[in-house]
Rosetta silent file (secondary structure, phi, psi, omega in degrees, C-alpha in Angstrom):
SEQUENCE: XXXXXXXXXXXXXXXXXXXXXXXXXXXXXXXXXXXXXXXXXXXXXXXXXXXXXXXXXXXXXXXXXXXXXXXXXXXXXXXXXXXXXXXXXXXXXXXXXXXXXXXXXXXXXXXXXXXXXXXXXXXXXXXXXXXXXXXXXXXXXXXXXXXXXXXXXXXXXXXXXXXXXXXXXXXXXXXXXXXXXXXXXXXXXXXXXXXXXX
SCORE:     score description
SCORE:     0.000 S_00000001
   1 L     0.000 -172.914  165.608  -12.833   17.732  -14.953 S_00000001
   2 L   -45.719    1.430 -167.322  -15.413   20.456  -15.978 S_00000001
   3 L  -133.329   12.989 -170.972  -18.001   17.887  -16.123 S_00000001
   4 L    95.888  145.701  174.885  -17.612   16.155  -12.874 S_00000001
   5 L   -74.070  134.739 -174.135  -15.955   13.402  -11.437 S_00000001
   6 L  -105.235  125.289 -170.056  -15.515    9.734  -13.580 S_00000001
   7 L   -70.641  151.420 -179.460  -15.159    6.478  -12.683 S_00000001
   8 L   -76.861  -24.121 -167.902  -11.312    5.110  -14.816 S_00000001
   9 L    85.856    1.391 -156.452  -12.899    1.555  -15.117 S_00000001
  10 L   -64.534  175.003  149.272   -9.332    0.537  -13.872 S_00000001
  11 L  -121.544  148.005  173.460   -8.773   -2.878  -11.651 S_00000001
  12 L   -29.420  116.243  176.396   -6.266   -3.790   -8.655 S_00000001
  13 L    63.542   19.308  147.581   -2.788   -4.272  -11.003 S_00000001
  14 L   -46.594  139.535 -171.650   -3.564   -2.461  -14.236 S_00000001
  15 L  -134.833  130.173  -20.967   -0.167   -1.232  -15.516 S_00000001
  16 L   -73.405 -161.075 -171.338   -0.370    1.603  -16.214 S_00000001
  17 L   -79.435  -11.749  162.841   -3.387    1.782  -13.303 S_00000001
  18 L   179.958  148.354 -175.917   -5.488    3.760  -15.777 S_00000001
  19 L  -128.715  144.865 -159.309   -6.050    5.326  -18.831 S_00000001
  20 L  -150.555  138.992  168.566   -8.513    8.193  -20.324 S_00000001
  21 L  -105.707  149.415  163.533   -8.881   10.005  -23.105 S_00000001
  22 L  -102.178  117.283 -159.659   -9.442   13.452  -22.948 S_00000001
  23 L   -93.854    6.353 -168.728  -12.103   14.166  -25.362 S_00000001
  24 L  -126.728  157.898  171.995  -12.338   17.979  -24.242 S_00000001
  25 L  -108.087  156.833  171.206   -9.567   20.492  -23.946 S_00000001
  26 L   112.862 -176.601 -164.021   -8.742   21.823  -20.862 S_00000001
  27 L   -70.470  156.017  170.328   -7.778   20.374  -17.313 S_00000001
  28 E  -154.468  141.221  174.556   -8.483   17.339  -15.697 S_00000001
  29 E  -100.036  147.898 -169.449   -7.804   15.881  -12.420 S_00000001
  30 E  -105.827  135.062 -175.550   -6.633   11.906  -12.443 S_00000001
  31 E  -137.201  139.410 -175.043   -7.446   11.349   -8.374 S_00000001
  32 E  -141.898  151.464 -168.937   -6.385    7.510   -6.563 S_00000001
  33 E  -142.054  104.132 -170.253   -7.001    6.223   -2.917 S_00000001
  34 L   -74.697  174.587  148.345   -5.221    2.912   -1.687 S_00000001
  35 L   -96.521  162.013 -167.198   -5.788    0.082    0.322 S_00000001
  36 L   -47.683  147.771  128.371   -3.582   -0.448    3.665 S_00000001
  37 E   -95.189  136.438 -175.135    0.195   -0.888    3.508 S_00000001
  38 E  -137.121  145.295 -167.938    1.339   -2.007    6.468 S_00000001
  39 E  -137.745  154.197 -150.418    5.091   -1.834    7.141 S_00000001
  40 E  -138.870  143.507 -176.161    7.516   -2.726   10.427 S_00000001
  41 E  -124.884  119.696  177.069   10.906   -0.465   11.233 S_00000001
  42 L  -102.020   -8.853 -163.227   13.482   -3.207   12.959 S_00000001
  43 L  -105.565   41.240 -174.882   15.758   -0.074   12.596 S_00000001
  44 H   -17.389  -13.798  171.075   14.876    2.772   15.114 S_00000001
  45 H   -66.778  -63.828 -159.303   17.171    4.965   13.271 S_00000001
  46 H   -86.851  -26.671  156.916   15.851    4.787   10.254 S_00000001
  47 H   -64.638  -57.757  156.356   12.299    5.187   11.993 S_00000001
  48 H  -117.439   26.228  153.227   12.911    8.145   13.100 S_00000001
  49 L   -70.603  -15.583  175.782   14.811    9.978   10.189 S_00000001
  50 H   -44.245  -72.086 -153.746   11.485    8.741    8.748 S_00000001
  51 H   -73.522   -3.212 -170.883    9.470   11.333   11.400 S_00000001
  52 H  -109.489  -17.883 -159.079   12.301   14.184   10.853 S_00000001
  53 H  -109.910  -21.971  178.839   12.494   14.281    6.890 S_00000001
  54 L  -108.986    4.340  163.482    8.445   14.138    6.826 S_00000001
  55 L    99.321   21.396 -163.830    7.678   17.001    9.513 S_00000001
  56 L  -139.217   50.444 -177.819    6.396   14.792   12.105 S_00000001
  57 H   -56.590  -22.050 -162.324    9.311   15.833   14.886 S_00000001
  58 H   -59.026  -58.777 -160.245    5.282   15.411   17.131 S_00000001
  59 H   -73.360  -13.311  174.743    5.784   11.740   17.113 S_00000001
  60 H   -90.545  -34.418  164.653    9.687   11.685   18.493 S_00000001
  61 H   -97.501    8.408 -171.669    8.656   13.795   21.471 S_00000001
  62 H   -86.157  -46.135 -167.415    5.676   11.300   22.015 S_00000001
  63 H   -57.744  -60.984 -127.812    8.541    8.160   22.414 S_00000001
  64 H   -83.032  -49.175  169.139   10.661   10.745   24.564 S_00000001
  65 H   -45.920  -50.064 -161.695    7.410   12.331   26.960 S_00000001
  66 H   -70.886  -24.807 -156.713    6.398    8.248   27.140 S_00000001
  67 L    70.355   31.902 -140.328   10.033    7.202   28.191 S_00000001
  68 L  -122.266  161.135  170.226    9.400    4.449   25.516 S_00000001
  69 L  -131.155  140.917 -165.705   11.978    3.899   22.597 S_00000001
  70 L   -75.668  101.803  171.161   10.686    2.985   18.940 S_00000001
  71 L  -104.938  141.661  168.991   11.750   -0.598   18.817 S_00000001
  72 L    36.479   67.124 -165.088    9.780   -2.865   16.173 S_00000001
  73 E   -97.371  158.887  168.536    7.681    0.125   15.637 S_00000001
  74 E  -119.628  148.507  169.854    4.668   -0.867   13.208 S_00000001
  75 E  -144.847  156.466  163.614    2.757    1.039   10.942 S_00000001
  76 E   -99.558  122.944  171.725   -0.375    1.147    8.345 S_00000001
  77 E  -141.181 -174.792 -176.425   -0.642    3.709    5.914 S_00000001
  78 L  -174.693  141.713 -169.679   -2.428    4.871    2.718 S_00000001
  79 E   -87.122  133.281  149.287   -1.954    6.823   -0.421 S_00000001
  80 E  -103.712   77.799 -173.458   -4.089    9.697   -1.473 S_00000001
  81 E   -54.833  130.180  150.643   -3.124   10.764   -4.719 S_00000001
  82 E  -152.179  130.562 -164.130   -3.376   13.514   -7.230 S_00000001
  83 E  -146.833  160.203  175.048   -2.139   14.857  -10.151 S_00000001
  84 E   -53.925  125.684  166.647   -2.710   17.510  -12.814 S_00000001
  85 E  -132.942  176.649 -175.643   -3.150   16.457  -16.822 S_00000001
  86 L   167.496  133.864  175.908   -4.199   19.203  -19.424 S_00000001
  87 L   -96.478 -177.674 -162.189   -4.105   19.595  -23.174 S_00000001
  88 L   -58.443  157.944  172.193   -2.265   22.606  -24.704 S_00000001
  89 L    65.776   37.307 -166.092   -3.494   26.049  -24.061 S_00000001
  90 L   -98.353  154.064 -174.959   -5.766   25.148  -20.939 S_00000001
  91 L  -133.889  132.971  138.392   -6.864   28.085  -18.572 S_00000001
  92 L    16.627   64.079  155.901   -7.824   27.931  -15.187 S_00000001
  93 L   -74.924  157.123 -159.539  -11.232   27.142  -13.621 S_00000001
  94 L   -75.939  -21.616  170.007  -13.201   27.737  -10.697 S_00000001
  95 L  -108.701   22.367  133.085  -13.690   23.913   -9.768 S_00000001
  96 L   -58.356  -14.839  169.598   -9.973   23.421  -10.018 S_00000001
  97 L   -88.536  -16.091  176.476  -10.144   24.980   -6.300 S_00000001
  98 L   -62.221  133.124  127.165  -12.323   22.355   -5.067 S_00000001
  99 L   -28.961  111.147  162.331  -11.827   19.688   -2.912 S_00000001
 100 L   -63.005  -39.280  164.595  -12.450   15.747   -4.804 S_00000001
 101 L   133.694   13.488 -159.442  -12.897   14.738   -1.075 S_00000001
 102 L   -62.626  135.561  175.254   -9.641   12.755   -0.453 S_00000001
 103 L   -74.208  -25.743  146.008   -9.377   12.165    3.289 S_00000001
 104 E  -106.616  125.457  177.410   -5.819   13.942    2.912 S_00000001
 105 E  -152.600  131.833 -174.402   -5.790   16.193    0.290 S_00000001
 106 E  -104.269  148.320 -167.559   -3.963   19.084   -0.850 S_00000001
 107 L  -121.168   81.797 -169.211   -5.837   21.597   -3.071 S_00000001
 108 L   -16.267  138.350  137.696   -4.521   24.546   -5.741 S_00000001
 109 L   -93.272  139.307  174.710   -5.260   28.029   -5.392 S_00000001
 110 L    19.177   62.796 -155.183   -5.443   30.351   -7.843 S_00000001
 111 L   112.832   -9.859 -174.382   -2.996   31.217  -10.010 S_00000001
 112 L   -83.854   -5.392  155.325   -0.524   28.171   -9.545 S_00000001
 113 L   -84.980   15.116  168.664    0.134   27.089  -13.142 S_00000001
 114 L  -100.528  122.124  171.982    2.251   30.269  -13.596 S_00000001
 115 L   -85.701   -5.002  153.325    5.287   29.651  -12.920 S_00000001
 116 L   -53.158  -30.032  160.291    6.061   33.691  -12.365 S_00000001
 117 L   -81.338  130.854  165.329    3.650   33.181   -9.948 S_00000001
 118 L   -39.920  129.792 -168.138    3.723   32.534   -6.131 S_00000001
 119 E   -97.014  103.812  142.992    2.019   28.568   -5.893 S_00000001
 120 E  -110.772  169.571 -136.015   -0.688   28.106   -3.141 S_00000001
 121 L  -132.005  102.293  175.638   -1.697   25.552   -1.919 S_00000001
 122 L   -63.186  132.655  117.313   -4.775   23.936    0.898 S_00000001
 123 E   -55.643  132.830  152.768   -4.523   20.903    3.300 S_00000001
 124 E  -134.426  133.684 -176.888   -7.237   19.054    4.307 S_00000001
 125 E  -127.221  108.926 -168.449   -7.645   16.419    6.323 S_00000001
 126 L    88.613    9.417 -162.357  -11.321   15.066    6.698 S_00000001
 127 L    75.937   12.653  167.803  -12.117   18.058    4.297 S_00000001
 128 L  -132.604  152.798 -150.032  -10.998   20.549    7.109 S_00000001
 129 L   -70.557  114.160 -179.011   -8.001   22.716    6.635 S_00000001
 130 L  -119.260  142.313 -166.116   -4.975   21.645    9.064 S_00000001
 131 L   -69.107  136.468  158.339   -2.303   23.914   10.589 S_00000001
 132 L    78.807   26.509 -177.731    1.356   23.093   10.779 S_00000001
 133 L   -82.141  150.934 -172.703    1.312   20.240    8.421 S_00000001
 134 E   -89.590  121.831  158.554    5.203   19.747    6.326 S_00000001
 135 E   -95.154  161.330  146.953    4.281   20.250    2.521 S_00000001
 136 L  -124.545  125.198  159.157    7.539   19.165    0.675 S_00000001
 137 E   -84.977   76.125 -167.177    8.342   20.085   -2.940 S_00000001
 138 E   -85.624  132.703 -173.939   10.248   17.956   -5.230 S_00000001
 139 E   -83.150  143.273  137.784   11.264   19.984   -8.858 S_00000001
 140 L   -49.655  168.327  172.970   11.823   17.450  -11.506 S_00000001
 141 L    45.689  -28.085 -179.164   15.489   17.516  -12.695 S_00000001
 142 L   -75.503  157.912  174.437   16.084   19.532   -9.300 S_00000001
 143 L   -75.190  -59.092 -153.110   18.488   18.919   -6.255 S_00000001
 144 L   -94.007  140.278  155.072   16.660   20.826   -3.757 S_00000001
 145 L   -90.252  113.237 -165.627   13.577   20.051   -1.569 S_00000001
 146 E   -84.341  175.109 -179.656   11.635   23.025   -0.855 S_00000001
 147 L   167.261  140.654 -171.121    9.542   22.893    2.075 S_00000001
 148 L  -143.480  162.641 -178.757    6.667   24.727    4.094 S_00000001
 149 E  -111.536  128.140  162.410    4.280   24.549    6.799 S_00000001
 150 L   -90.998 -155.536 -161.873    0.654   25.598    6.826 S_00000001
 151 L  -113.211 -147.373 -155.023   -0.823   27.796    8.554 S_00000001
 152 L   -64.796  -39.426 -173.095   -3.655   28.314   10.696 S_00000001
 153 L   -86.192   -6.260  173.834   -6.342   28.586    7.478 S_00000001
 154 L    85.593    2.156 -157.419   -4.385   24.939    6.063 S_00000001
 155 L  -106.693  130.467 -168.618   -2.801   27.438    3.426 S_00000001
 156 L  -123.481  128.450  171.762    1.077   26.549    2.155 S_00000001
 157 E  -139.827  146.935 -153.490    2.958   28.739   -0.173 S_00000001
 158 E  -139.507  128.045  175.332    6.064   27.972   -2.836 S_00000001
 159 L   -62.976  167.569 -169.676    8.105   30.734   -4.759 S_00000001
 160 L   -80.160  148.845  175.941    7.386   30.936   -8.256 S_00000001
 161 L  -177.916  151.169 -171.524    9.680   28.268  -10.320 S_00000001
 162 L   -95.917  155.566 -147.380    9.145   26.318  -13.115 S_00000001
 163 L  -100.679 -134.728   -8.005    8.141   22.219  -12.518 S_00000001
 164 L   -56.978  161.932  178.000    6.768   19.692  -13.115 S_00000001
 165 E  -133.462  135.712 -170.272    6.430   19.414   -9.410 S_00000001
 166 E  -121.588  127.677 -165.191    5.624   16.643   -6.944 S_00000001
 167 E   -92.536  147.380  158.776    3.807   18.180   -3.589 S_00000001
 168 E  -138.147  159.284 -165.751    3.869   15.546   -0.450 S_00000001
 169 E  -138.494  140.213  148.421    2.288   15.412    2.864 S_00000001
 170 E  -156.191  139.102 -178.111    1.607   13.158    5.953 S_00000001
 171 E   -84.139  112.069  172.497   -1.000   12.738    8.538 S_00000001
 172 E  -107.956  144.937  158.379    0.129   10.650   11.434 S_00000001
 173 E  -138.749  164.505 -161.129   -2.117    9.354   14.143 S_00000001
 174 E  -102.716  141.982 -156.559   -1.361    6.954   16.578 S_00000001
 175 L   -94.815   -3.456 -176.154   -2.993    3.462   15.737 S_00000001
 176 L   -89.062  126.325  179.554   -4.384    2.065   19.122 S_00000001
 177 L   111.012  -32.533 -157.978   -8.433    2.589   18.845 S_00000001
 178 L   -99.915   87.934 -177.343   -8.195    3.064   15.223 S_00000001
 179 H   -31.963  -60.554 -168.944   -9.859    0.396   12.890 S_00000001
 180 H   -60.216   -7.693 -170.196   -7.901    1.809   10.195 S_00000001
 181 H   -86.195  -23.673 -162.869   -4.569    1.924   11.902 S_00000001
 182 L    23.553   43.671  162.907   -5.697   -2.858   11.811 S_00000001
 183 L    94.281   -5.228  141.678   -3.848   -3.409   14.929 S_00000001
 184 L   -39.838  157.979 -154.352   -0.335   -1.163   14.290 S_00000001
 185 L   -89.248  -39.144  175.841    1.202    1.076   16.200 S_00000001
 186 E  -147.710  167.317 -169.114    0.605    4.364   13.886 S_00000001
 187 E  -148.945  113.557  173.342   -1.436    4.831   10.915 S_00000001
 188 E  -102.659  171.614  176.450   -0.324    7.670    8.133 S_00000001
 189 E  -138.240   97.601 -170.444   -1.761    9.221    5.497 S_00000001
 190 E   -78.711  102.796  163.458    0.413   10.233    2.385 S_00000001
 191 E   -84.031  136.461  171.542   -1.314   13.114    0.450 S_00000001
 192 E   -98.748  155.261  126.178   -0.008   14.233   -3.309 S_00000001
 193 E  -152.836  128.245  163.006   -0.322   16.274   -5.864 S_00000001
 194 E  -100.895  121.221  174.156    1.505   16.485   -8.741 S_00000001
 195 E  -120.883 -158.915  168.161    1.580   19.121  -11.077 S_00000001
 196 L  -148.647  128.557  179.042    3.175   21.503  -13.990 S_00000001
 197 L   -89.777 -162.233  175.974    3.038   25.414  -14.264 S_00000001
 198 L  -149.139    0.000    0.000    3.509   26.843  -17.673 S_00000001
């Protein structure tokens, strides 16, 4: 919040995972970082509608350039999380633009709790801004999934509409070499943010 980042106090299976009062008006971000999941696709189908519905068409020309077909493909991944809270009549601040430091993390620009306004949006991955990444945009109560890519500067943009809204992302790398990948085939990284315009 305006005061810096706070530890929640929470522990591993707190339901919900953590709770805060806000003793200040005005915005706050709630920000979470897993431990591995590691998950196996017996389905190759279903593997890669996976890589086509999350932007990551990269990894489906990797199989096809290798001549290899995703059989018992395995993967590790981990959540980065974030989402908006705020009591009534909160405005906009200049460390609401910031980076928390989330190894994927997407990051508001200016202006994006109007919902009259165009919403944009950063990626970063390692805290540097990366190009051609799939944002997707799920509306509450809505049918459609908007989706955009950014661009060269890591910058994403969403017509004005009113939310709440849940932004998603993923970072794929390929898991051989990669402690963090713990012996899997690919190792993602699911970025968030959820928010509300007003």
């Amino acid at each position: 919040d305006a005061n810096g980042q706070h530890s929640t106090g929470s522990i591993m299976g707190d339901k919900p995972a953590a709770k805060r009062m806000m003793s200040e008006p005005g915005y706050s971000f709630l920000a979470y970082e897993s431990d591995s999941f590691n998950l196996g696709f017996k389905d190759s189908q279903k593997f890669l509608n996976y890589l086509d519905d999350e932007g990551l068409e990269w990894v489906i020309d990797w199989y096809q350039f290798q001549g290899k077909e995703p059989v018992d493909v395995t993967e590790t991944y981990y959540r980065h999380a974030k989402a908006l809270v705020s009591t009534v009549g909160s405005e906009e601040a200049d460390w609401m633009f910031k980076p928390l430091g989330l190894k994927v993390e997407i990051v508001p620009q200016s202006g994006f709790t109007q919902c009259d306004q165009h919403a944009f949006f950063k990626v970063l991955v390692d805290g540097k801004p990366r190009e051609s990444m799939l944002v997707r945009q799920f509306q509450k109560g809505g049918g459609t999934i908007y989706e955009s890519r950014t661009d060269e500067e890591g910058i994403v943009r969403f017509s004005p509409a009113k939310g709440p809204f849940l932004l998603n992302t993923v970072y794929m790398q390929p898991g051989e070499g990669n402690e963090r990948a713990e012996g899997k085939d690919w190792i993602s990284d699911w970025g968030s943010f959820t928010y509300a315009c007003k």
